[in-house]
VOPAGU-2260 file (C-alpha; in pm, 1 decimal, decimal comma):
REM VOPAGU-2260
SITE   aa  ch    i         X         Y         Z
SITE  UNK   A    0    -887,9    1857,0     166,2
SITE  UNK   A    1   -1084,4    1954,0    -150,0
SITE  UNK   A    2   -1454,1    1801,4    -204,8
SITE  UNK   A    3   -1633,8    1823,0    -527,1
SITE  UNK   A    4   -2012,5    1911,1    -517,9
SITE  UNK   A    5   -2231,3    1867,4    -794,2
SITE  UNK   A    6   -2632,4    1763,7    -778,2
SITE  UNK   A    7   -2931,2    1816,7   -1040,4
SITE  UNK   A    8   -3268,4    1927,1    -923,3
SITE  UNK   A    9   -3347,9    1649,7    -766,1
SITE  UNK   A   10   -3067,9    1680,5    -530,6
SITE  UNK   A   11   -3093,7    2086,5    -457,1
SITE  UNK   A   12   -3288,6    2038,4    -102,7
SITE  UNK   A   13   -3042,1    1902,3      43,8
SITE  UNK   A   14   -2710,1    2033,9    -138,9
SITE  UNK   A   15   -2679,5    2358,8     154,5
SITE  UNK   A   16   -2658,6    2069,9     415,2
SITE  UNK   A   17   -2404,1    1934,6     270,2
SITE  UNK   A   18   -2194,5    2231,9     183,8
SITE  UNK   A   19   -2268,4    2339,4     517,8
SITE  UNK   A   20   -2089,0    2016,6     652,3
SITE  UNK   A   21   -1767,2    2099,6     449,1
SITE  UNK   A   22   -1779,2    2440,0     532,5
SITE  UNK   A   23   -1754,4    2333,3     886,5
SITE  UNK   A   24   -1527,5    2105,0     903,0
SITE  UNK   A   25   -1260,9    2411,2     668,8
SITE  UNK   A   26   -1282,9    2200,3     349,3
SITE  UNK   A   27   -1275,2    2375,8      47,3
SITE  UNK   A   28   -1554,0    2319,4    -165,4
SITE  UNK   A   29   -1564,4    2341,0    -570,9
SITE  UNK   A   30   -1929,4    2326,6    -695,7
SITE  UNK   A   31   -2001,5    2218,7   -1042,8
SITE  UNK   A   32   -2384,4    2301,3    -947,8
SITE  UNK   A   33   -2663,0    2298,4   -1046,4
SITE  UNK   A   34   -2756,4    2608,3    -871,9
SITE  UNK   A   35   -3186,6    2651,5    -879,0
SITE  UNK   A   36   -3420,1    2380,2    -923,2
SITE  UNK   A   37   -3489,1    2385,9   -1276,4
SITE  UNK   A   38   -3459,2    2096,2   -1471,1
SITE  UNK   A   39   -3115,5    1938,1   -1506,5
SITE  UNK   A   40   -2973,3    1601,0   -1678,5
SITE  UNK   A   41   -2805,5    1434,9   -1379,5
SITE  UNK   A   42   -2526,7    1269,6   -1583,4
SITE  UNK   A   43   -2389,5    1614,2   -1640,1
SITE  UNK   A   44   -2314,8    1684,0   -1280,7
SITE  UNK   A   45   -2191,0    1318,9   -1242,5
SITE  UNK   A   46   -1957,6    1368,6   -1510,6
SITE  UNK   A   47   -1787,6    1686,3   -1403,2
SITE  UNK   A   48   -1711,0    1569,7   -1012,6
SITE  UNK   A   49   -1629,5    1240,1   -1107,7
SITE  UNK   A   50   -1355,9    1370,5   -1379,5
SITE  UNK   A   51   -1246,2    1629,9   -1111,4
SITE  UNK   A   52   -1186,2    1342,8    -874,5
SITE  UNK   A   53   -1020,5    1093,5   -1131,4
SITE  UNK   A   54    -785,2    1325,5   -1243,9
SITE  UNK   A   55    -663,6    1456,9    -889,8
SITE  UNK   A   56    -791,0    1778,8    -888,6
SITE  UNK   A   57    -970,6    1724,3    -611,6
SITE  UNK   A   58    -932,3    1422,6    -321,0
SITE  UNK   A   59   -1291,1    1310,1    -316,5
SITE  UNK   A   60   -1666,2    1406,8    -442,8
SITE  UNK   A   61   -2073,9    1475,1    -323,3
SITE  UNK   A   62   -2322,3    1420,0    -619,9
SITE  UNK   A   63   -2685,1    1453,3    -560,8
SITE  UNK   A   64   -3004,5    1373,5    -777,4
SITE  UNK   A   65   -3311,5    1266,8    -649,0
SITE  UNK   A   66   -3233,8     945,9    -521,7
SITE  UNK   A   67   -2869,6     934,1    -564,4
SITE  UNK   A   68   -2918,2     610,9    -780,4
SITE  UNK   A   69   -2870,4     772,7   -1123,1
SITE  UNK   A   70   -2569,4    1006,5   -1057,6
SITE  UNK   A   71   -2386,0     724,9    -871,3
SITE  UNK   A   72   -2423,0     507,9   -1198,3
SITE  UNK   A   73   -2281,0     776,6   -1425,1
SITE  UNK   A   74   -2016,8     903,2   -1172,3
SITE  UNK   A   75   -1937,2     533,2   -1218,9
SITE  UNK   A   76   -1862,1     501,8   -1536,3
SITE  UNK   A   77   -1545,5     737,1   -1490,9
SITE  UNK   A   78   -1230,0     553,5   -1402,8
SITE  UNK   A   79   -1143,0     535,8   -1101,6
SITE  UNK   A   80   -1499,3     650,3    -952,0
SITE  UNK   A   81   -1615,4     422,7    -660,2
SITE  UNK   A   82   -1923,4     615,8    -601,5
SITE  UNK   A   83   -2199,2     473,8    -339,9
SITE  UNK   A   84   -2505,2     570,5    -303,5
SITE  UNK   A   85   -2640,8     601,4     103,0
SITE  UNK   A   86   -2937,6     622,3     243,1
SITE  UNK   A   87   -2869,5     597,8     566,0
SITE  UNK   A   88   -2568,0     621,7     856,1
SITE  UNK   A   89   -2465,5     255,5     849,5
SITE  UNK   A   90   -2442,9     288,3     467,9
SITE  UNK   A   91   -2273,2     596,7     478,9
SITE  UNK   A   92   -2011,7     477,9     719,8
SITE  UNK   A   93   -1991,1     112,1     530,4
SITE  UNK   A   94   -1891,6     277,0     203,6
SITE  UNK   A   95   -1572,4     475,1     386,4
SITE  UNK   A   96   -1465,2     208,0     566,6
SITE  UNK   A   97   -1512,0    -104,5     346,6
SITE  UNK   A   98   -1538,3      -3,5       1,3
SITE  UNK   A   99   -1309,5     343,4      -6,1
SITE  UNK   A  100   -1561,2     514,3    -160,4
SITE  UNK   A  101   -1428,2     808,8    -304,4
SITE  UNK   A  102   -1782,0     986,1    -434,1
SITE  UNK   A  103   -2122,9    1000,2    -178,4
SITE  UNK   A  104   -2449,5     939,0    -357,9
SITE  UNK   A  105   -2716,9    1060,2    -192,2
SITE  UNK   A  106   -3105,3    1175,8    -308,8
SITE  UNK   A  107   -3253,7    1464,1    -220,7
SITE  UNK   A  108   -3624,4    1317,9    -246,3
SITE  UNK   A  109   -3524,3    1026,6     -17,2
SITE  UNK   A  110   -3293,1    1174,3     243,1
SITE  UNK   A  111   -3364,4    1490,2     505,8
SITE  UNK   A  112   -3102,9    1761,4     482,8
SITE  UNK   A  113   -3043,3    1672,1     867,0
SITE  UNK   A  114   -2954,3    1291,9     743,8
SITE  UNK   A  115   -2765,7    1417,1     445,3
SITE  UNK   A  116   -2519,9    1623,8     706,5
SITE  UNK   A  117   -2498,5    1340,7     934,1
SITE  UNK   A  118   -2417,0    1122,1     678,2
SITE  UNK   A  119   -2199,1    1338,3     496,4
SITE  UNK   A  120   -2014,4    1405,8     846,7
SITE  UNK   A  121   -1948,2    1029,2     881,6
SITE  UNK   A  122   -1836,1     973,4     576,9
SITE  UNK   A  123   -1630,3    1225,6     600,0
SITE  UNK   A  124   -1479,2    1084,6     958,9
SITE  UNK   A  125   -1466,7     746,6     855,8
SITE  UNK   A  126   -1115,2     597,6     737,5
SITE  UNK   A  127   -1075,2     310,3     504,0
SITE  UNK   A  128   -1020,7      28,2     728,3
SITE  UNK   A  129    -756,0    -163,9     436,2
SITE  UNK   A  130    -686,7    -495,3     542,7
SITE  UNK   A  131    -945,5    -772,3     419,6
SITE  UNK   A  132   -1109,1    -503,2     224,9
SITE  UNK   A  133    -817,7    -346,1      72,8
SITE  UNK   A  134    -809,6    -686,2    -152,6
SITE  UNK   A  135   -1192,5    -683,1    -240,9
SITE  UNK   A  136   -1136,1    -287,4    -336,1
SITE  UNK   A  137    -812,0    -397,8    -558,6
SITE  UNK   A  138   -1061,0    -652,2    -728,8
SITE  UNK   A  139   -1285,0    -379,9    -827,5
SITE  UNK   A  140   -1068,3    -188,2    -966,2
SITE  UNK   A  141    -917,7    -515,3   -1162,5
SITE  UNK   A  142   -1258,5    -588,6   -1340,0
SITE  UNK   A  143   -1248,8    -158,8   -1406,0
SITE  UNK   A  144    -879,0    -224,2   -1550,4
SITE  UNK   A  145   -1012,0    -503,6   -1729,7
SITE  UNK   A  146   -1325,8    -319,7   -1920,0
SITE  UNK   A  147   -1190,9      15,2   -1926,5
SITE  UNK   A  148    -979,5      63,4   -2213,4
């Protein structure tokens, strides 16, 4: 498996944890930064992981700003991006297993490095559970289909 990472400075604290996680577990990590905490424009980093996981060149992504909110919503705006934002370890598991979220949100000024590798771990464990959801999922990407041009 290959994971994209990319945060801004908002999302620096806790990006180590997280890389941490995937170094663990043997996945190979590409990080699109940023690398320090000077100031960054989040929709930057959204942009290159989401494109990165769009176009295959990667099987999922990590973004991180300061509360995950922002990058989520321009990670989103990529085609075929279901990017969630967590904040916690129901969330984080909810977002695998119901949604097939293929990019975790999560915000540096909200989250503990500790929750960010627990959450990135079950996210990471969690497998789409299909069934029921595998129709609301195909519904998302319908209205995407349908306003993506």
């Amino acid at each position: 498996m290959k994971i994209a990472i990319g945060c801004d400075h908002g999302g620096i604290a806790i990006k180590p944890a997280v890389v941490k996680v995937l170094e663990e577990n043997g996945i190979e990590t590409v990080d699109f930064g940023c690398f320090d905490s000077s100031s960054v424009d989040y929709p930057d980093y959204a942009l290159k992981v989401a494109e990165a996981v769009s176009q295959g060149a990667v099987d999922k992504g990590i973004i991180l700003c300061g509360t995950g909110i922002g990058i989520s919503i321009a990670a989103n705006k990529v085609k075929g991006i279901r990017a969630a934002v967590c904040h916690d370890l129901f969330t984080a598991q909810m977002c695998a297993q119901h949604n097939n979220a293929n990019v975790l949100a999560m915000g540096g000024r909200v989250v503990s490095a500790e929750l960010a590798e627990q959450m990135t771990q079950i996210w990471l464990d969690t497998p789409f559970e299909g069934g029921r959801h595998s129709g609301r999922v195909d519904k998302i990407m319908e209205i995407e289909n349908k306003y993506f041009k």
